[in-house]
C-alpha positions as CSV (number, residue, x, y, z in Angstrom):
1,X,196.1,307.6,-110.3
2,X,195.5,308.5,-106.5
3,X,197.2,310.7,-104.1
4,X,197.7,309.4,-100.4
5,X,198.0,312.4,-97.8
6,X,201.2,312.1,-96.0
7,X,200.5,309.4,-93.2
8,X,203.3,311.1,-90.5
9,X,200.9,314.6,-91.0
10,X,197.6,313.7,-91.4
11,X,195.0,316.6,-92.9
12,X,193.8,318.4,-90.0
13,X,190.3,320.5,-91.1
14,X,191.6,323.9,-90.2
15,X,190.1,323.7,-86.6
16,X,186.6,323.9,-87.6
17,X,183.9,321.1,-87.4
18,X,183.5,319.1,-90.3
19,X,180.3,318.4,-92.3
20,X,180.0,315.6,-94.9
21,X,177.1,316.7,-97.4
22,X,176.1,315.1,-100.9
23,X,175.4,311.6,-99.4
24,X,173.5,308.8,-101.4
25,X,173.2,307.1,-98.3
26,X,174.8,305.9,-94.7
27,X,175.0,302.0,-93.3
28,X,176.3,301.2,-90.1
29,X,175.6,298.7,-87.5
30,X,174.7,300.2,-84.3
31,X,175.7,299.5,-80.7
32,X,179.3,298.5,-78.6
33,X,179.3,294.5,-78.4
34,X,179.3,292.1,-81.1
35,X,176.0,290.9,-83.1
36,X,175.6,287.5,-83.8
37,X,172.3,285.3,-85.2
38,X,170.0,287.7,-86.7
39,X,171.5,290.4,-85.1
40,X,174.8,290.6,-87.4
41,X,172.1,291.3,-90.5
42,X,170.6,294.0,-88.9
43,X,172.2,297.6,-89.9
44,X,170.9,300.6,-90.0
45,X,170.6,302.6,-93.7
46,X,169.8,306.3,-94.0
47,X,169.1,308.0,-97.7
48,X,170.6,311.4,-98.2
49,X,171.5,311.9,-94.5
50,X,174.9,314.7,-93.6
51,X,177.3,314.2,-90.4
52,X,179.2,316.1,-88.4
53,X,182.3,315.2,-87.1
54,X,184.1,317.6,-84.5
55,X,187.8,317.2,-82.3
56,X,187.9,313.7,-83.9
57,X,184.6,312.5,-83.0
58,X,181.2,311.6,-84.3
59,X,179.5,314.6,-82.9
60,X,175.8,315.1,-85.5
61,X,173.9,312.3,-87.7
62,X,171.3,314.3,-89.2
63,X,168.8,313.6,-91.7
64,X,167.9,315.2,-95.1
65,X,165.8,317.9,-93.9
66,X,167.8,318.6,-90.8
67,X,171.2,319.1,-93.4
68,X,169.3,321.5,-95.7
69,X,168.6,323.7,-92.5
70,X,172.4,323.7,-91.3
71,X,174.6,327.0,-92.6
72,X,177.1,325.3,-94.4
73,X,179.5,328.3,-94.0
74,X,180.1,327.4,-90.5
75,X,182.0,324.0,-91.1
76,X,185.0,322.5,-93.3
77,X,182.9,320.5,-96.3
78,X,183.4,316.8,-97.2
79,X,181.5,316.8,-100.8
80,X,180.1,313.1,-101.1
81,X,178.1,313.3,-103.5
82,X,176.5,310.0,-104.9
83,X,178.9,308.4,-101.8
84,X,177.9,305.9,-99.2
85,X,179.5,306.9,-96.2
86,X,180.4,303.7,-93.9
87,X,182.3,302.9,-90.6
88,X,185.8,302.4,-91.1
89,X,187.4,299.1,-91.5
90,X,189.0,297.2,-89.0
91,X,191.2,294.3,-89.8
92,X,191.4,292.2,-86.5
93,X,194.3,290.0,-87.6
94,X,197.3,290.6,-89.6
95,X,201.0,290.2,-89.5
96,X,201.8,293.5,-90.4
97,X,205.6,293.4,-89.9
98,X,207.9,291.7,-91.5
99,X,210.8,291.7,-93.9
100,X,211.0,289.8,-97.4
101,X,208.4,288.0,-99.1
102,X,207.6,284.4,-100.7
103,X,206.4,285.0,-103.9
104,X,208.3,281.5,-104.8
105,X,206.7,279.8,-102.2
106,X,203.3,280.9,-104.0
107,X,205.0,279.3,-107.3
108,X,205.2,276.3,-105.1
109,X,202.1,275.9,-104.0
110,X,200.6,276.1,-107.5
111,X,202.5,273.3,-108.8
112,X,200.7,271.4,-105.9
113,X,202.8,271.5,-103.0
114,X,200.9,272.1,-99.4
115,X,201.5,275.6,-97.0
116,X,202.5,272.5,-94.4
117,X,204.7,270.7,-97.0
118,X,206.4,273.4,-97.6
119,X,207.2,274.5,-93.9
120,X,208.6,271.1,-93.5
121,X,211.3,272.1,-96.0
122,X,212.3,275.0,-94.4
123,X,210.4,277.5,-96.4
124,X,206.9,279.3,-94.4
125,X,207.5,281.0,-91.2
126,X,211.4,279.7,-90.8
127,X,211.6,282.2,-94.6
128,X,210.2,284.7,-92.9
129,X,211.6,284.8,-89.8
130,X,215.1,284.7,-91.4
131,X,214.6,287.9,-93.6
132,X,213.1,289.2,-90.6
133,X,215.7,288.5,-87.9
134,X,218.4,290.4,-90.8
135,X,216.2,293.6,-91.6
136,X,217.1,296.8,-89.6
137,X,214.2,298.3,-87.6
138,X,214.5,301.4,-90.4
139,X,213.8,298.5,-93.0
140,X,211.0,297.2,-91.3
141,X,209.8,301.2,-90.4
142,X,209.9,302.0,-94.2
143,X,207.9,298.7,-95.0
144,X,205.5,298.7,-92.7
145,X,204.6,302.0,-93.3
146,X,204.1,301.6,-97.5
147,X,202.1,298.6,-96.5
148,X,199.5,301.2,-94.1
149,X,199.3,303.1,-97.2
150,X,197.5,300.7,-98.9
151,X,195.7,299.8,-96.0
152,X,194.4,303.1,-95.9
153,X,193.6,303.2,-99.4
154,X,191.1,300.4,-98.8
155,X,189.4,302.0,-96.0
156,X,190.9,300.1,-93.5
157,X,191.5,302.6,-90.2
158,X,192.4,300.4,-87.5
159,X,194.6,297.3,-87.6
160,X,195.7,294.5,-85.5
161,X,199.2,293.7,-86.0
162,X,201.2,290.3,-84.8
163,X,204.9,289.8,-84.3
164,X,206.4,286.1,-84.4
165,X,208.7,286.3,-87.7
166,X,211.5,286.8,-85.0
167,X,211.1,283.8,-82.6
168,X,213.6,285.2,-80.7
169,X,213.6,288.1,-78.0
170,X,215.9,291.2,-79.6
171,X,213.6,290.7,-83.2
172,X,210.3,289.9,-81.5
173,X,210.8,293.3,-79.7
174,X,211.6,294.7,-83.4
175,X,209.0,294.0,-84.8
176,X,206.6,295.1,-81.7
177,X,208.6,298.5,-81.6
178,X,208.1,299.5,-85.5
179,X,204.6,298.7,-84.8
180,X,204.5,300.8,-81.8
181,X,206.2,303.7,-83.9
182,X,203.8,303.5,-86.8
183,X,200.7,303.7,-83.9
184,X,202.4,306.9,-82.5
185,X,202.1,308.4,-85.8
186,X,198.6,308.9,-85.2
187,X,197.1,307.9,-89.0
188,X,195.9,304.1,-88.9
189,X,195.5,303.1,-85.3
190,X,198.0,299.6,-84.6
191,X,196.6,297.5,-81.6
192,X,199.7,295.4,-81.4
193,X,199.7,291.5,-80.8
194,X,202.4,289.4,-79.3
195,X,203.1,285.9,-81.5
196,X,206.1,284.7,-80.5
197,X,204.8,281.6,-80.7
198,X,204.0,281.3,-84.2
199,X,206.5,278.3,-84.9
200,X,209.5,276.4,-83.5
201,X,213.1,278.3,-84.6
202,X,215.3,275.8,-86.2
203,X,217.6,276.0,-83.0
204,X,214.5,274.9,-81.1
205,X,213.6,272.0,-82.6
206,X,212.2,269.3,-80.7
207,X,212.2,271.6,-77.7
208,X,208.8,273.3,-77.9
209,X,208.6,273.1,-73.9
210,X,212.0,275.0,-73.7
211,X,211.3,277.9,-76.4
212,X,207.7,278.6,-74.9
213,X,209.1,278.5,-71.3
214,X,212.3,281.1,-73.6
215,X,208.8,283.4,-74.0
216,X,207.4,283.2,-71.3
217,X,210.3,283.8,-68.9
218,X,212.3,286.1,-71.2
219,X,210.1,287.6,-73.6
220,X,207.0,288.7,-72.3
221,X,208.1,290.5,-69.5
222,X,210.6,292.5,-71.6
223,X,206.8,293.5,-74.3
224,X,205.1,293.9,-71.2
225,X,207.9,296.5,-69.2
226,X,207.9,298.6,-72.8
227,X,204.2,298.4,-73.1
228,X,204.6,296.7,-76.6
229,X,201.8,294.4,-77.0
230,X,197.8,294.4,-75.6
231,X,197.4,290.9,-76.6
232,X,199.5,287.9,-77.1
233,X,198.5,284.6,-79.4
234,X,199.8,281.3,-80.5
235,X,199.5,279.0,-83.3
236,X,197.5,276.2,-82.2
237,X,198.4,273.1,-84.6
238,X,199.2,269.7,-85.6
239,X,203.0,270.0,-85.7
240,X,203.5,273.6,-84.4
241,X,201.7,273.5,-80.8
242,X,199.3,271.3,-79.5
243,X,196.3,272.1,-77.2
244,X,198.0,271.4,-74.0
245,X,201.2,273.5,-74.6
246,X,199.4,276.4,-75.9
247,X,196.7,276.1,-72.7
248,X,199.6,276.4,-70.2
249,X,201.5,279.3,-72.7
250,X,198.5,281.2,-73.0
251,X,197.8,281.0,-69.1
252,X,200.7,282.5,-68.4
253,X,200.2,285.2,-70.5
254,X,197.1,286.1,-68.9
255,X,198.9,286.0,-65.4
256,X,201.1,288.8,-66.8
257,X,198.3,291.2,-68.1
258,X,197.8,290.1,-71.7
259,X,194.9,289.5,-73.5
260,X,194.1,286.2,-75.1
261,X,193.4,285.2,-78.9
262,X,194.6,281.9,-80.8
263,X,195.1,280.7,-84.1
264,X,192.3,277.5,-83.8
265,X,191.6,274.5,-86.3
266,X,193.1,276.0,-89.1
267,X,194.5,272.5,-91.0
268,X,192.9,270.1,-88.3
269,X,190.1,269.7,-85.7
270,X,192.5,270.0,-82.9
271,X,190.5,271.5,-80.5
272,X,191.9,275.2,-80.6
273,X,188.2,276.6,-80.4
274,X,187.3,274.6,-77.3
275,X,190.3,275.9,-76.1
276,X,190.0,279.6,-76.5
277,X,186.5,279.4,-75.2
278,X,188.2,277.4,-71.7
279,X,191.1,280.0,-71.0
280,X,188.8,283.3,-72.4
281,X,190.1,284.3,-75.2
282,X,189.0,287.6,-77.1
283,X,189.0,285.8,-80.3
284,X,189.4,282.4,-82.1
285,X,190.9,282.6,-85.6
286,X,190.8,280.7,-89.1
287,X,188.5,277.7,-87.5
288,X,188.4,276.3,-90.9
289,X,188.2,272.8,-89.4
290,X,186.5,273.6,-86.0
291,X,183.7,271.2,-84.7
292,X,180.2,272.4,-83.9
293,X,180.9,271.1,-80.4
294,X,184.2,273.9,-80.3
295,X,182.3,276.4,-81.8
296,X,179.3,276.4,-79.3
297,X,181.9,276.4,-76.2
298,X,182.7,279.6,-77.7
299,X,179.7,280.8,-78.0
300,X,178.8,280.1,-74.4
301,X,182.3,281.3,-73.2
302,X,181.4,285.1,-76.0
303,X,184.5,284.6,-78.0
304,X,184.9,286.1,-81.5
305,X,185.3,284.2,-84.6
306,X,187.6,285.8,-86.5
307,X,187.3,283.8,-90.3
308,X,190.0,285.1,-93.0
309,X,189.1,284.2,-96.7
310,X,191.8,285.6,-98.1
311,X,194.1,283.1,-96.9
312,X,192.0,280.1,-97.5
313,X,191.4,281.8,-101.0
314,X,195.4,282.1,-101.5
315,X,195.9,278.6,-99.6
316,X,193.0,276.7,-102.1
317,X,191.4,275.7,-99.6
318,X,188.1,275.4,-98.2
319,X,186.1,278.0,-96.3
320,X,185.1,278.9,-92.7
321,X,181.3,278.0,-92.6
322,X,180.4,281.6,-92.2
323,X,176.9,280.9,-92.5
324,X,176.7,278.3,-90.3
325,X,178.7,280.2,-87.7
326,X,176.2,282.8,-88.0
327,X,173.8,280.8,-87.8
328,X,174.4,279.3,-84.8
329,X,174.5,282.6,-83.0
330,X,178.0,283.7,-83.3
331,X,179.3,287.3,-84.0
332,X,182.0,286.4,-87.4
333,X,184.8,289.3,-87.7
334,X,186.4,289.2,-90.8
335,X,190.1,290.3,-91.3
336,X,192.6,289.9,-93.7
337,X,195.5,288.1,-92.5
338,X,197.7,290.1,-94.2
339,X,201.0,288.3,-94.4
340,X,204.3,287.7,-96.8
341,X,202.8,283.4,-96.8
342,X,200.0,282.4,-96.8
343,X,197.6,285.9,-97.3
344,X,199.8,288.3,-99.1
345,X,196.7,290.6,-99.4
346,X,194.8,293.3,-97.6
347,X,192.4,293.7,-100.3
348,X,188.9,294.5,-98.3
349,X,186.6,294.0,-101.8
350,X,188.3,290.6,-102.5
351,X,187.5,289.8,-98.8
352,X,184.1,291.6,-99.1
353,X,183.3,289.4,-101.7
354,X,184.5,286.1,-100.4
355,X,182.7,286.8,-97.1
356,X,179.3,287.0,-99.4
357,X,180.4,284.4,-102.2
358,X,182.1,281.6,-100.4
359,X,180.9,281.9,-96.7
360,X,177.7,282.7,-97.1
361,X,176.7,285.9,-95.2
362,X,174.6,288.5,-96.1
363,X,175.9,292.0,-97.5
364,X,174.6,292.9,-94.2
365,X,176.3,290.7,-92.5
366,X,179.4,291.4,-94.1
367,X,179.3,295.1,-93.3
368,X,178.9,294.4,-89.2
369,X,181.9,292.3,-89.9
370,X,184.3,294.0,-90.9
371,X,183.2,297.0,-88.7
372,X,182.0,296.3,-85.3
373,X,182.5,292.4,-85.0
374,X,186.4,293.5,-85.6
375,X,186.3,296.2,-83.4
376,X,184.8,294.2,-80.8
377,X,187.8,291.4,-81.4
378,X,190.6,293.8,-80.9
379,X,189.0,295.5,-77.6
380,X,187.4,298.5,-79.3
381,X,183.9,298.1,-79.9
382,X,183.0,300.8,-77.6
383,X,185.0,303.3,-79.8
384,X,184.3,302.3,-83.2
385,X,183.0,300.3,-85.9
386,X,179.7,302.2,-85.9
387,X,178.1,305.5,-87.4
388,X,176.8,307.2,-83.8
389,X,177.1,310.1,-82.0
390,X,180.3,310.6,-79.5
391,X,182.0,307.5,-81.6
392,X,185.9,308.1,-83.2
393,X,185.1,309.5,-86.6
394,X,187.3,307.2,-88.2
395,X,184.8,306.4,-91.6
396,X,185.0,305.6,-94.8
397,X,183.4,307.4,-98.2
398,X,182.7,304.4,-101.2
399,X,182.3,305.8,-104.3
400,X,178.6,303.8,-104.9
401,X,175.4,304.8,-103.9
402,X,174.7,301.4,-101.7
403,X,177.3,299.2,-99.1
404,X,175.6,296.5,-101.6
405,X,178.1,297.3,-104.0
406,X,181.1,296.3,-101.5
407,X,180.7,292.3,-102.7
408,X,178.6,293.1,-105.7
409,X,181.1,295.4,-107.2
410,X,183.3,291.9,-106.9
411,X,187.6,292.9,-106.5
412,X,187.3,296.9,-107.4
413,X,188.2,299.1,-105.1
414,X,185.3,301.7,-104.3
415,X,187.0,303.7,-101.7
416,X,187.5,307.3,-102.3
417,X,188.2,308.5,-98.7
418,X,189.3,307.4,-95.8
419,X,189.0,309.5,-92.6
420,X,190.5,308.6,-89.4
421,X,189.7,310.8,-85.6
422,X,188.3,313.0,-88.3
423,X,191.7,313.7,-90.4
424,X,191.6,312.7,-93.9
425,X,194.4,309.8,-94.1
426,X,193.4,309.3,-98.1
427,X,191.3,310.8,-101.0
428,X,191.3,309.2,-104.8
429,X,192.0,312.2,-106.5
430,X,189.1,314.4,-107.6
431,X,188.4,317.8,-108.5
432,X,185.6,318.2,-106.1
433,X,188.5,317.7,-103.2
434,X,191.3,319.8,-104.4
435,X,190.5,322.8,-101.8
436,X,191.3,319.9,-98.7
437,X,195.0,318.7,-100.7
């Protein structure tokens, strides 16, 4: 059984500096832009180290010796004993709001029936956006906010979060303003994402030209007057939107102010990669099918692969070449996809594991992955994803005595605490912590 601290009143350490004691060890990667090539295996590991964490930031990495000279009595204690304290988790691509799920549609694609198959009935996105488009903005509150529970209980302390299950302004703008509620909270920081184009609405179809120039004239300037949404993303693909639509749609974006990412090769080698690496995108994401040629435009252009085995685990299909990515010199972020279709997870061991298993990186590699890789896809690399002085303590406390136990440890969840600006959002209960509850 755990306990999750209230999210809407995170615990605050009674004003005084924080100091987490007991460690088996620390691994973080180090530095404010992305590592790719050899550079995404190199992390730095300290045995028996303490930090200090003061007015929600990273303030003291000491060593062994230097934590034995400290007087304890002067700080709040964090007892991690046997722990591996680790950067927190970013997740650089979900759809974090929505209403319903498709729990049939899973039925259906394990009697054999394809994610695009289905779509084609009417089912995928269209299911969504339907349940979506009827929920109440207290509905889709309530939700959302169960769902950063268990994001929080995976260590997960900042999230990117898409709309486009409304496909139409007044439940695009929904969906945008639960997220923007949930990131005024303060517990799990949201960096939202405007997806408006994610599909084609029924009324819509067979004129894509008329609902993207619907977003672009209507939509966007109404998320960018409210401040709703820091980037804005399509989904690039064989019969959703091709290259050329989603080249002029993402152009106009940027003329407005927003940020760039796009869903890319996913089902098809449509040139999506290519793409975001012409018009500067932050990230490209799935790339399942991208071509070498795609993938070293975006190298040379610095964009972020963002590769999501969960859904190609849920999906049965194959895998990103992580390693190959890698190898090539790019920086791979991993994220969960979190969604009601196609990634109904936000499992970080599962993805941990998959990562290692099925794409081929390094536990290493892995761990710069999901920290400051995904940091450094959502905009934030220079605020988190690493262990270092004047950082946002947002960390997380694995109840193993190595981060080699995050994919060897295969589908458990080791997490034990999760701290976010130095406020503890979760803790597994435990007598040790029962003075902090």
């Amino acid at each position: 059984m755990t306990e999750v601290t209230s999210l809407r009143t995170p615990m605050l350490m009674n004003g005084k500096a924080t100091l987490i004691i007991g460690l088996a060890s620390l691994a973080t990667p180090l530095g404010n832009v992305p590592r790719g090539g050899k550079e995404q295996g190199q992390i730095t590991e300290m045995i028996r180290p303490a930090v200090i964490l003061s007015e929600g930031k990273i303030s003291r990495v000491l060593d062994e010796d230097e934590a034995k000279a400290l007087d304890t009595g002067d700080y709040e204690i964090i007892d991690g004993t046997g722990m591996t304290l680790l950067p927190g988790f970013v997740d650089p691509h979900t759809h974090l709001v929505f209403g319903g799920t498709r729990e049939d549609e899973f039925s259906m694609r394990l009697r054999g029936e394809s994610y695009m198959e289905i779509m084609r009935k009417g089912g995928g996105i269209a299911s969504s956006v339907a349940r979506t488009r009827e929920a109440t903005f207290g509905e889709l509150l309530e939700a959302t906010r169960k769902r950063i529970t268990g994001m929080a209980s995976h260590g997960i302390t900042t999230v990117e979060a898409k709309s486009g299950y409304g496909l139409d302004k007044e439940t695009e703008l929904k969906q945008l303003r639960v997220a923007k509620r949930l990131n005024e909270e303060g517990t799990i920081e949201i960096v939202s994402t405007f997806m408006g184009a994610h599909s084609v609405p029924q009324e819509y179809k067979g004129r894509e030209s008329q609902f993207l120039d619907m977003l672009k004239n209507d939509v966007l300037p109404a998320v960018r007057h409210e401040g709703l949404a820091e980037f804005c993303d399509i989904f690039c693909e064989k019969g959703v939107f091709s290259v050329e639509e989603s080249r002029e749609y993402l152009k106009a974006c940027r003329e407005m102010g927003f940020r760039l990412k796009i869903h890319a090769d996913e089902m098809s080698d449509l040139g999506g990669a290519a793409l975001a690496a012409e018009i500067g995108a932050i990230s490209a994401d799935h790339l399942l099918k991208a071509s070498m040629e795609g993938l070293r435009q975006m190298k040379e252009a610095g964009v972020i692969p963002v590769l999501l085995p969960l859904t190609a685990f849920s999906l049965k299909e194959e895998y990103a070449n992580g390693r190959r990515i890698i190898d090539m010199g790019l920086p791979v972020a991993l994220g969960t996809d979190f969604n009601p279709g196609s990634s109904y997870s936000y499992s970080v061991p599962l993805m941990a594991a998959l990562a290692c298993l099925q794409m081929g990186l390094t536990p290493e590699e892995m761990l710069t992955a999901l920290t400051l890789n995904s940091a450094c896809a959502i905009g934030r690399g220079d605020k988190k994803g690493t262990i270092e002085v004047g950082k946002d303590a947002d960390l997380v406390l694995i109840d193993a005595p190595s981060y080699r136990f995050l994919p060897y440890h295969f589908g458990v969840n080791l997490v034990a605490m999760t701290i976010k600006a130095g406020s503890v959002i979760y803790t597994r209960s435990d007598d040790r912590w029962k003075h902090m509850m």
